[in-house]
C-alpha positions in Angstrom: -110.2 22.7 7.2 -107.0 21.9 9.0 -103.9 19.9 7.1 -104.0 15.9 7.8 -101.7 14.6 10.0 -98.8 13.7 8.5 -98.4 9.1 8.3 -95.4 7.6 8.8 -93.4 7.7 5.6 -94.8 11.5 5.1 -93.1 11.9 8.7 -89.7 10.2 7.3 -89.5 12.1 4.2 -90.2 15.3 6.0 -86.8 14.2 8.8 -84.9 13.7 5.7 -85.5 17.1 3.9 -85.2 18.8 7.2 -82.0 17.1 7.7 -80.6 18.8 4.6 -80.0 22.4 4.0 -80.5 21.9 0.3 -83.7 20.8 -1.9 -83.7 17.3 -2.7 -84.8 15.8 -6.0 -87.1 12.3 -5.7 -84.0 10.2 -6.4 -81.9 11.8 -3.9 -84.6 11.3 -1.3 -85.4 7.7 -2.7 -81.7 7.1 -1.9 -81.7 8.3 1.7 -84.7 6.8 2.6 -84.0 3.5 1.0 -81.5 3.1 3.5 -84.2 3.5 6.2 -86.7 0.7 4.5 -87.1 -0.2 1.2 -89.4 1.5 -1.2 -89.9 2.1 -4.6 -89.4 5.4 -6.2 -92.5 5.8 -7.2 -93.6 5.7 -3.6 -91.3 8.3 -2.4 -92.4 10.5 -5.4 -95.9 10.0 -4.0 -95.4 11.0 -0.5 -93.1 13.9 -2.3 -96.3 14.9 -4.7 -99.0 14.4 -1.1 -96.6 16.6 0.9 -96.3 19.5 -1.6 -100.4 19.2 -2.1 -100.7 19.8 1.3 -98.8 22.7 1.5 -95.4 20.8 3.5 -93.2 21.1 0.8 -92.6 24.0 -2.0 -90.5 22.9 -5.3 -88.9 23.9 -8.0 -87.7 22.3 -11.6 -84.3 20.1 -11.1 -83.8 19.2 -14.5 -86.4 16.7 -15.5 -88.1 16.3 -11.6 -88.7 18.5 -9.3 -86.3 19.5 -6.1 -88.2 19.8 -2.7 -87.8 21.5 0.4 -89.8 21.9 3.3 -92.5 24.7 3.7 -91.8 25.7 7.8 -88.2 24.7 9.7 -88.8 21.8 12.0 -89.2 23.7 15.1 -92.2 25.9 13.2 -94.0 22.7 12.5 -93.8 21.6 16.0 -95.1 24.7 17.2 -97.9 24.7 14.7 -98.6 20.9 16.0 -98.7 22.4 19.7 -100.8 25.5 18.4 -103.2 22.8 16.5 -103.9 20.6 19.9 -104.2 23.7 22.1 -106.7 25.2 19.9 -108.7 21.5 19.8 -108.6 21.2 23.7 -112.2 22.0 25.7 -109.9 23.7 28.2 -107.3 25.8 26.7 -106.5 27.4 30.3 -106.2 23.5 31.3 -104.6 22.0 28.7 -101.9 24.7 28.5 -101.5 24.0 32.6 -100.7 20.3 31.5 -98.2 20.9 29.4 -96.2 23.0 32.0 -96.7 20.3 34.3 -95.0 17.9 32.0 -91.9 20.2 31.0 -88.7 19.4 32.9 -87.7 22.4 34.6 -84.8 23.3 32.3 -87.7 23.4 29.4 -89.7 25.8 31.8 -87.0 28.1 32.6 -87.0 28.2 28.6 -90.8 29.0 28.4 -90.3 31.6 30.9 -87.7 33.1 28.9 -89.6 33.1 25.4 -92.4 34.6 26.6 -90.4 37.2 28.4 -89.0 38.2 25.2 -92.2 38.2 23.2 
């Protein structure tokens, strides 16, 4: 079975550890985030806890918590959402036509590029 989609405040904690190069302890990501939208720590060390169970996040001990950090860079999670709705499409060959379509031309010339290299 696939990983679940990732809710809103899984999505917000994930922007914030992306966002810094080091791993980021509960507290230092209830701080961040509480400027965002208030939430309690416990919450936050929920959504930590749900994201590392799922195989987002990897940790290790930071004194008496735990400091996380995210499992794939944010362009490799975007790419494995992209790889995750191709593979769910009827029509691969149509679906991946649809998303050329969509691309600006500058994104295209990109495309072209990366699989030139690969």
């Amino acid at each position: 079975m696939g990983k679940l989609p990732m809710g809103e405040l899984e999505a917000s904690v994930m922007e914030i550890l992306w966002d810094h190069e080091d791993p980021l302890t509960p507290g230092q990501v209830h701080e961040l985030l509480s400027a965002q939208r208030p939430l309690t720590y416990n919450t936050v060390m929920t959504i930590l806890v749900r994201l590392w169970r799922k195989g987002r996040l990897e940790r290790r001990p930071a004194g008496r918590a735990f400091a996380y950090w995210p499992c794939l860079s944010r362009e490799e999670h975007a790419a494995a959402r992209m790889e995750e709705a191709l593979a769910a499409a009827a029509d691969r060959p149509g679906a991946l036509s649809h998303f050329v379509d969509v691309l600006t031309p500058a994104d295209q010339a990109r495309l072209r590029r990366a699989l030139e290299e690969h």
